[in-house]
C-alpha positions as CSV (number, residue, x, y, z in Angstrom):
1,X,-81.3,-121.7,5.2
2,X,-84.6,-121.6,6.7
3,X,-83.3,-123.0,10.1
4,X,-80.9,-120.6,10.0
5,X,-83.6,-117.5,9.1
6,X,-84.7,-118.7,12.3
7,X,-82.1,-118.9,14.4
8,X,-81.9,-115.1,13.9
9,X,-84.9,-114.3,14.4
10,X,-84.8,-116.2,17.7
11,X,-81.3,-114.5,18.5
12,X,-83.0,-111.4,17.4
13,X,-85.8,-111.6,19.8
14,X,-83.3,-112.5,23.2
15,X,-81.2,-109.6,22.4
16,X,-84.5,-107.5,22.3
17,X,-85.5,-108.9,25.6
18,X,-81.9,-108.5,27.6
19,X,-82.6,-105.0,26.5
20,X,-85.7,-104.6,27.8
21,X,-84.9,-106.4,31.4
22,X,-81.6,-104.3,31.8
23,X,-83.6,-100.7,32.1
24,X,-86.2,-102.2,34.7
25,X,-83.6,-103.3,36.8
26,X,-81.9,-100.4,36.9
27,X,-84.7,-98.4,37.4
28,X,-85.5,-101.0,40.3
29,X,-81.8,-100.2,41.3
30,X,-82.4,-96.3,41.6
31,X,-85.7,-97.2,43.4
32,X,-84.3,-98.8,46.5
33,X,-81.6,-96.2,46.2
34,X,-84.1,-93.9,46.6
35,X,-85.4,-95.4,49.5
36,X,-83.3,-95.8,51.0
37,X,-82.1,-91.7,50.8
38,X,-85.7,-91.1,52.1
39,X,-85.7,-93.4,54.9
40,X,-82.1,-92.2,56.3
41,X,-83.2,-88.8,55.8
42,X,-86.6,-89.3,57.7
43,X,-84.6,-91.4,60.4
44,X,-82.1,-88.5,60.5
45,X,-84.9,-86.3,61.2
46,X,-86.7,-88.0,63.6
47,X,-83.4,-88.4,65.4
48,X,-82.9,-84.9,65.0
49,X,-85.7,-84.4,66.9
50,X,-85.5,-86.8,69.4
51,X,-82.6,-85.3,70.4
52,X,-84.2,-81.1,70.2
53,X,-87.2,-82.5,72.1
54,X,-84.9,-84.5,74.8
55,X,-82.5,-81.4,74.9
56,X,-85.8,-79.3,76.0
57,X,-86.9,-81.2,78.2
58,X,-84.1,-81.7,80.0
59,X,-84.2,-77.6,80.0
60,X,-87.3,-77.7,81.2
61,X,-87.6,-79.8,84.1
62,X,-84.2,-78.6,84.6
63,X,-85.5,-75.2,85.0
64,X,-88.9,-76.6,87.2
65,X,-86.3,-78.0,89.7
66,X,-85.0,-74.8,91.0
67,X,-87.1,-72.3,92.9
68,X,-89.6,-70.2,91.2
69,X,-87.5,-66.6,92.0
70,X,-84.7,-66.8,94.0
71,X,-85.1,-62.8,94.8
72,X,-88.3,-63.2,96.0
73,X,-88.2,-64.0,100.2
74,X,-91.9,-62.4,100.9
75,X,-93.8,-65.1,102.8
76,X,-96.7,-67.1,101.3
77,X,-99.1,-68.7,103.6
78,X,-100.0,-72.0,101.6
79,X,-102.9,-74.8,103.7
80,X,-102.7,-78.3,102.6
81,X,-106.2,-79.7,103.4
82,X,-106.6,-82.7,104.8
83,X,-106.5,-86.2,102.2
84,X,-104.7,-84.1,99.4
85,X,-102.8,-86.4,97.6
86,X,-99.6,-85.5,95.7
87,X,-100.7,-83.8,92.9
88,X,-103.5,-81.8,94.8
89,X,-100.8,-80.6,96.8
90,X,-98.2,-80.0,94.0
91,X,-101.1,-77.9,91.8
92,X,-101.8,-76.1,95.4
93,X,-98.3,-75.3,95.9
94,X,-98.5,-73.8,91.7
95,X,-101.2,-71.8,91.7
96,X,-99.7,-70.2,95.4
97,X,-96.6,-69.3,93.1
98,X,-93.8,-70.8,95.2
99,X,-92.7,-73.4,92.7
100,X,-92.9,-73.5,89.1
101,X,-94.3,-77.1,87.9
102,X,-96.5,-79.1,90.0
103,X,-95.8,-82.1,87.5
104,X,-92.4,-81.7,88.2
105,X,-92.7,-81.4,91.6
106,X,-94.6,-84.0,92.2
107,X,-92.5,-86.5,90.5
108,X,-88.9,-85.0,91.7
109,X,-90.6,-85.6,95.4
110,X,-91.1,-89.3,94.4
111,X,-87.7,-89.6,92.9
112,X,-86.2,-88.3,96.4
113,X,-88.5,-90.0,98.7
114,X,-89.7,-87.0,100.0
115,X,-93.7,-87.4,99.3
116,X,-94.9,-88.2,102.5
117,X,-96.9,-84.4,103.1
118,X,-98.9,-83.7,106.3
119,X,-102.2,-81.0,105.8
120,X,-101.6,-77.3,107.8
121,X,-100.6,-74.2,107.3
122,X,-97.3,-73.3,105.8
123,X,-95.0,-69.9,105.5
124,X,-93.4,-70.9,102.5
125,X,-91.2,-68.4,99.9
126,X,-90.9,-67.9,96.4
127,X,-86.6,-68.6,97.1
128,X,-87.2,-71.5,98.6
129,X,-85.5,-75.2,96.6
130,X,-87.8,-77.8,96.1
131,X,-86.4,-79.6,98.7
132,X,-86.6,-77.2,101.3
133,X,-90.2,-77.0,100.6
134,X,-90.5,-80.7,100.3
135,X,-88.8,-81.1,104.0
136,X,-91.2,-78.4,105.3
137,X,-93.9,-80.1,104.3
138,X,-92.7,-83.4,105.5
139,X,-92.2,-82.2,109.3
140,X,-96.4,-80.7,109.4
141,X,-97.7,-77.5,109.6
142,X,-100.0,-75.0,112.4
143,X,-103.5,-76.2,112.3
144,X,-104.5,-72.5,111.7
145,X,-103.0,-69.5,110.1
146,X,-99.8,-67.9,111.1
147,X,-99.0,-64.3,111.4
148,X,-95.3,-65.0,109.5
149,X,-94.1,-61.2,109.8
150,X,-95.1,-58.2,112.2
151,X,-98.1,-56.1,110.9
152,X,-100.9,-53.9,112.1
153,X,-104.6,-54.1,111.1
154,X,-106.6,-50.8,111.3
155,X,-110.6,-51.0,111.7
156,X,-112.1,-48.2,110.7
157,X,-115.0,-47.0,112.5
158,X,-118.3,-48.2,110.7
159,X,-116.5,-51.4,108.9
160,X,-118.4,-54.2,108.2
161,X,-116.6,-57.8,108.7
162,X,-116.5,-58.2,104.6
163,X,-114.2,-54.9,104.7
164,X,-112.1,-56.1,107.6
165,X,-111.4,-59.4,106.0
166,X,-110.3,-57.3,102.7
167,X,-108.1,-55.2,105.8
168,X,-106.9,-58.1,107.2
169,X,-105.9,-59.5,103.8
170,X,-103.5,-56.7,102.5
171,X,-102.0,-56.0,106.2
172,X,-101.4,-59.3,107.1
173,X,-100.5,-63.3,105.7
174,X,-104.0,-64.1,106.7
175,X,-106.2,-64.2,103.6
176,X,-110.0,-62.8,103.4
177,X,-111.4,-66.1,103.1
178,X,-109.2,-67.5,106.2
179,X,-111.4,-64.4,108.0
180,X,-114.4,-65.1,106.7
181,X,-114.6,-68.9,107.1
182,X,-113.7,-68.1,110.5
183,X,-116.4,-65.6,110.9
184,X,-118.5,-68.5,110.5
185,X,-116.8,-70.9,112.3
186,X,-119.3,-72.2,114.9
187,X,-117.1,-73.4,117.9
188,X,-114.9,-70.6,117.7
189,X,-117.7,-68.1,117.9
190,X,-119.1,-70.4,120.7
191,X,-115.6,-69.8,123.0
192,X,-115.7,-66.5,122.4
193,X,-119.3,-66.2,123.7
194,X,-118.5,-68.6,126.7
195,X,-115.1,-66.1,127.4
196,X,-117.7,-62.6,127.0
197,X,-120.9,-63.8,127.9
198,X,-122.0,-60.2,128.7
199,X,-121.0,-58.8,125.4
200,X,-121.8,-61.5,122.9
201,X,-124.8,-63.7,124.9
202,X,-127.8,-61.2,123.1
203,X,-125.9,-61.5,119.6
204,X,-125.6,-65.7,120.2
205,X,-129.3,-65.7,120.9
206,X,-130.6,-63.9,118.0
207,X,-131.8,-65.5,114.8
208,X,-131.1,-65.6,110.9
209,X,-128.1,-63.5,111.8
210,X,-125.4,-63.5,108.9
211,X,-122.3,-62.9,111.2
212,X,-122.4,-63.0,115.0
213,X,-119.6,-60.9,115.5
214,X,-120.5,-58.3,113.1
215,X,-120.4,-55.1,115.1
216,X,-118.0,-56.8,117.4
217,X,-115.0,-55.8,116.0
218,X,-114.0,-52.8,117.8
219,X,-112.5,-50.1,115.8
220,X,-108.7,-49.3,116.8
221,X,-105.0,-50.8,115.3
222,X,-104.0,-54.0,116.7
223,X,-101.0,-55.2,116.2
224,X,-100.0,-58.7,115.0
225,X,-97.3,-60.3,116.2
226,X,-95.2,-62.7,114.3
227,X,-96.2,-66.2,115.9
228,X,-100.1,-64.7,116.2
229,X,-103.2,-66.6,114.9
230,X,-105.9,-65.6,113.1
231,X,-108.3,-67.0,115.9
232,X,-106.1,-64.7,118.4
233,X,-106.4,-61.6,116.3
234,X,-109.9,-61.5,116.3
235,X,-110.0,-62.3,119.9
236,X,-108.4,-59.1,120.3
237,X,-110.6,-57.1,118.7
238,X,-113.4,-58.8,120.5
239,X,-111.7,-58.3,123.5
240,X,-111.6,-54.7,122.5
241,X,-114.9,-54.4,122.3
242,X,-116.2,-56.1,125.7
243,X,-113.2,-53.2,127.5
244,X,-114.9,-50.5,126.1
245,X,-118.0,-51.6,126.9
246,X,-117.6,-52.3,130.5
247,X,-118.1,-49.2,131.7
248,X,-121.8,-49.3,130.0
249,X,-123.1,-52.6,131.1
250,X,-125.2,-51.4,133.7
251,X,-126.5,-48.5,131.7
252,X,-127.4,-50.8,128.8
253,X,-129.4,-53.2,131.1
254,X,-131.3,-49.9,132.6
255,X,-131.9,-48.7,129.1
256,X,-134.2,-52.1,128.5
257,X,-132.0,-52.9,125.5
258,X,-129.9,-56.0,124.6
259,X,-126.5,-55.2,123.9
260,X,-127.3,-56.5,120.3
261,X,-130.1,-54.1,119.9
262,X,-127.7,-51.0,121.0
263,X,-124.7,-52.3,118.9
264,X,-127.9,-52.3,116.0
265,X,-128.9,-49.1,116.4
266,X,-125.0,-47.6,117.3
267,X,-124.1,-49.3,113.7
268,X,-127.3,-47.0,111.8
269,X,-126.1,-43.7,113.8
270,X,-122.8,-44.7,112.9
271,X,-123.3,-44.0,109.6
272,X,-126.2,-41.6,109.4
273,X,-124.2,-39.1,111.1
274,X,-121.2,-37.6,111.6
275,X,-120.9,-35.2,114.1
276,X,-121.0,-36.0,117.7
277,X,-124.7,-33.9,118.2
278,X,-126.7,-35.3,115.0
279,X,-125.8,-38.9,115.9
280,X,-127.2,-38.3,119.5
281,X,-130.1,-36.7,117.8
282,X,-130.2,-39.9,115.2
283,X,-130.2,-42.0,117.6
284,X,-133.0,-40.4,119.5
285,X,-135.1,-39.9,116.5
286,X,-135.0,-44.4,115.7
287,X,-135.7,-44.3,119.6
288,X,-138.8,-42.7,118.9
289,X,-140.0,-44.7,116.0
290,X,-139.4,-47.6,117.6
291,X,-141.7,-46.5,120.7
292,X,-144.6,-45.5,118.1
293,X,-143.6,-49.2,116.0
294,X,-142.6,-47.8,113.3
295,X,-139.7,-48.9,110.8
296,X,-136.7,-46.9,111.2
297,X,-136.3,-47.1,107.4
298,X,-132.8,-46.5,107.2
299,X,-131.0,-47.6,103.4
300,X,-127.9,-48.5,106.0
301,X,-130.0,-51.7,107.1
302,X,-131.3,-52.2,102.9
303,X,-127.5,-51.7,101.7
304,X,-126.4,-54.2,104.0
305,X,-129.3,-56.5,102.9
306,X,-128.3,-56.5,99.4
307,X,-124.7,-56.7,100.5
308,X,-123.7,-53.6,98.6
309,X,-121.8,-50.5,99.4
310,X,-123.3,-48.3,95.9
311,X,-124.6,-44.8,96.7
312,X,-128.0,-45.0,95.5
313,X,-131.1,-48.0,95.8
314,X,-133.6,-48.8,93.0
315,X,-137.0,-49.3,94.3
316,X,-136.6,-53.1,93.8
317,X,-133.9,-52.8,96.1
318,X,-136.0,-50.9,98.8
319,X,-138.3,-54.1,98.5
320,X,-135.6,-56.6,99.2
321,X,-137.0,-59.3,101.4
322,X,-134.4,-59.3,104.0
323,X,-135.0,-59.8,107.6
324,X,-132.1,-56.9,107.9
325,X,-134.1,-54.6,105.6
326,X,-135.6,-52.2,108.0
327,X,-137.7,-49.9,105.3
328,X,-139.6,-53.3,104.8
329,X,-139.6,-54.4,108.6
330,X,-140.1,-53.2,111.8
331,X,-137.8,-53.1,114.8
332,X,-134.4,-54.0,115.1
333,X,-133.6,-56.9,112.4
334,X,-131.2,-59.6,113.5
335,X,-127.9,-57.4,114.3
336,X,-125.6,-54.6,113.4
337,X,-124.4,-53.6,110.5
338,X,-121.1,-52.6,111.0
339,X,-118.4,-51.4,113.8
340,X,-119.4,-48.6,115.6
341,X,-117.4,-46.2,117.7
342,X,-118.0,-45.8,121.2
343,X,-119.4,-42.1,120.2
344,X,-122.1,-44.0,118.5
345,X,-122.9,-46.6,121.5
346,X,-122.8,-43.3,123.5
347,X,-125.2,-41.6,121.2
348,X,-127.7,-44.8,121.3
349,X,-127.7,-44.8,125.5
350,X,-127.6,-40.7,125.3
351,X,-129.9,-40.0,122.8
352,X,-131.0,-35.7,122.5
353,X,-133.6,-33.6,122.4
354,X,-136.3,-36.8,122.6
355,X,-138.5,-34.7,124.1
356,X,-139.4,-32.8,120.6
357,X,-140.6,-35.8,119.3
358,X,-138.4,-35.7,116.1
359,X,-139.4,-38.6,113.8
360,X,-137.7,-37.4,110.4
361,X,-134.4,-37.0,109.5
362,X,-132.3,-35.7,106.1
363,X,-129.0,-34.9,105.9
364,X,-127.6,-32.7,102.9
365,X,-124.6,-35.5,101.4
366,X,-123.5,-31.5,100.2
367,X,-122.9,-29.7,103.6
368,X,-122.9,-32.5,106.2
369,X,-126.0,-30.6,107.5
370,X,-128.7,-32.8,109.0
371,X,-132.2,-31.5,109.2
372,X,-135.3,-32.8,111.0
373,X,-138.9,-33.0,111.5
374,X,-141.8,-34.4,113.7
375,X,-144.5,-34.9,110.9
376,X,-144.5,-36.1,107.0
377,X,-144.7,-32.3,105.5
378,X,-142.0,-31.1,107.5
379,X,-139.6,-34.2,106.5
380,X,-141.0,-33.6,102.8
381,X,-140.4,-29.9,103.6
382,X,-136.6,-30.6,104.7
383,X,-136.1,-33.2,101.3
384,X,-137.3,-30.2,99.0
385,X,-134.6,-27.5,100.7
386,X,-131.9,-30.4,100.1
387,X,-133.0,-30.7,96.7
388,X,-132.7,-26.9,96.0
389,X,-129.9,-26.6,98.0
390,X,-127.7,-29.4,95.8
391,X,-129.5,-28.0,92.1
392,X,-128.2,-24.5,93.5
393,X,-124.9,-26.0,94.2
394,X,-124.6,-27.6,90.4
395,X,-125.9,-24.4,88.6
396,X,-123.1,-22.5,90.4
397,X,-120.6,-24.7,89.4
């Protein structure tokens, strides 16, 4: 009986066990079940993705490969510098906005074997397919700007090269940093000298000069033709200047004057006054400080000094230590300060009225009227009937 009592017991305990094993293996069961429901769905996903990330990108580089506005045809002059690799030359061609991914670009090039770029100048268009641009750039380009489409550049009378370049910029493909780099571009300004040795041989000689060819560039429209340079341009306006001038070369070496110091003092008249009479009286009026060696004191020479076109000066300003400042120095300073007209060189070699021994000059911004004097009290005279004159004005307004 006893064995048996055991035998129970023992039966007893197994069926207690089996019980307890089944749950845990089904709960094992539903855990790889589980699982495996999270890993298909996270692999589902992922595939999911895959497949929205491959479908934009496709759009994308899809959309990179054809040209950045087909509407647009309006030229872009583009220059590839010299040992640009690909990817300078792809971000170049980017930023210029005539295609729309350098990255793209760069590898579709290498994918056609069409990589193999030269440096230059090159009239390029927002239309154009990247392989039209890529073949462009594969046969070389000008080694200077190109005029791509007919245009005219005004000067105005009294513009200084900074303005001209802005000119130059909106009327033409030539950018204002084309102009001024070439403003400064020794060997060119050297040809030019060599080719108008009478007009430009003073300017060449003088020192600390920021441009040589500032006062150069004669006033008038010029036309630019469509296969024109940027070199030739300015040639042209150079060439201007040395016609008009012919006429005057003799005079100018009477008057004991370098053609840089009369183009100096043309560019002050110039802009100190504006009818025909006060700038011949201008002019004879620095003519006469500059006998007694005094400073002409014009704010024309300090504007230009602090390279600034505001209307008024601070007395800082007025202090700025400038070989062109010529309130703080005396004579001529190193060179014009803009484009004259040929009225102003006329004025300079034609000065009036010398013989009163004007030495003072103010001009009323209000009327245009210019009024002078030959001592200090009749100059500070002249500045107090201005000043009443313009209070006068405001009150009545």
């Amino acid at each position: 009986m006893e064995g048996r009592i055991l035998n129970n017991d023992q039966d007893n305990q197994d069926q207690k066990n089996k019980a307890s094993v089944q749950p845990e293996r089904l709960e094992r069961t539903e855990r790889k079940s589980f699982s495996k429901h999270v890993i298909g769905g996270v692999v589902g996903i992922l595939i999911v993705l895959l497949i929205i990330v491959g479908f934009m990108g496709y759009r994308y580089f899809d959309n990179a490969t054809q040209p950045y506005d087909r509407k647009d045809n309006q030229v872009v002059q583009v220059n590839i510098p010299y040992g640009a690799n690909g990817k300078k030359i792809a971000d170049i061609l980017q930023s210029n906005k005539v295609i729309k991914s350098g990255f793209v670009f760069e590898y579709w090039t290498k994918a056609h074997n069409l990589s193999n770029f030269h440096a230059g100048y090159y009239q390029l268009k927002p239309s154009m397919s990247l392989e039209k641009i890529a073949k462009t750039l594969n046969k070389g380009g000008s080694s200077e700007p190109i005029q791509s489409s007919t245009g005219r550049v005004l000067v105005v009378e009294g513009s200084q090269i900074k303005t001209i370049a802005k000119t130059v910029e909106k009327q033409t493909d030539f950018t204002a940093a084309e102009f001024l780099a070439l403003m400064k571009d020794k060997t060119f300004i050297q040809s030019l000298a060599k080719k108008y040795p009478q007009l430009l041989a003073s300017s060449m000689a003088a020192k600390k000069v920021r441009y040589h060819l500032e006062g150069y560039l004669y006033p008038a429209t010029y036309q630019v033709g469509k296969k024109m340079t940027l070199k030739q341009l300015v040639t042209q306006m150079v060439a201007k200047t040395d016609q008009e001038l012919q006429p005057y070369y003799t005079e100018i070496k009477k008057s004991k004057m370098s053609v840089q110091e009369i183009m100096t003092l043309a560019s002050l008249v110039e802009r100190e006054g504006s009818t025909k009479k006060d700038r011949r009286l201008i002019a004879g009026v620095f003519l006469n400080r500059l006998e007694a060696k005094w400073r002409l004191d014009s704010d024309i020479s300090v504007f230009y000094a602090i390279n600034s076109t505001k209307s008024t000066l601070t007395a800082k300003e007025l202090q700025t230590d400038s070989p062109y400042n010529l309130r703080k120095h005396l004579g001529y300073g190193p060179g014009p300060f803009n484009s004259p007209s040929l009225t102003s060189i006329k004025a300079v070699l034609e000065p009036a009225q010398r013989s009163k021994n004007y030495m003072y000059f103010v001009a009323d911004l209000k009327t245009g009227k210019v009024y002078y004097a030959t001592d200090a009290a009749g100059h500070a005279a002249n500045i107090e009937k201005v000043s009443k004159h313009n209070e006068a004005a405001e009150n009545g307004k």
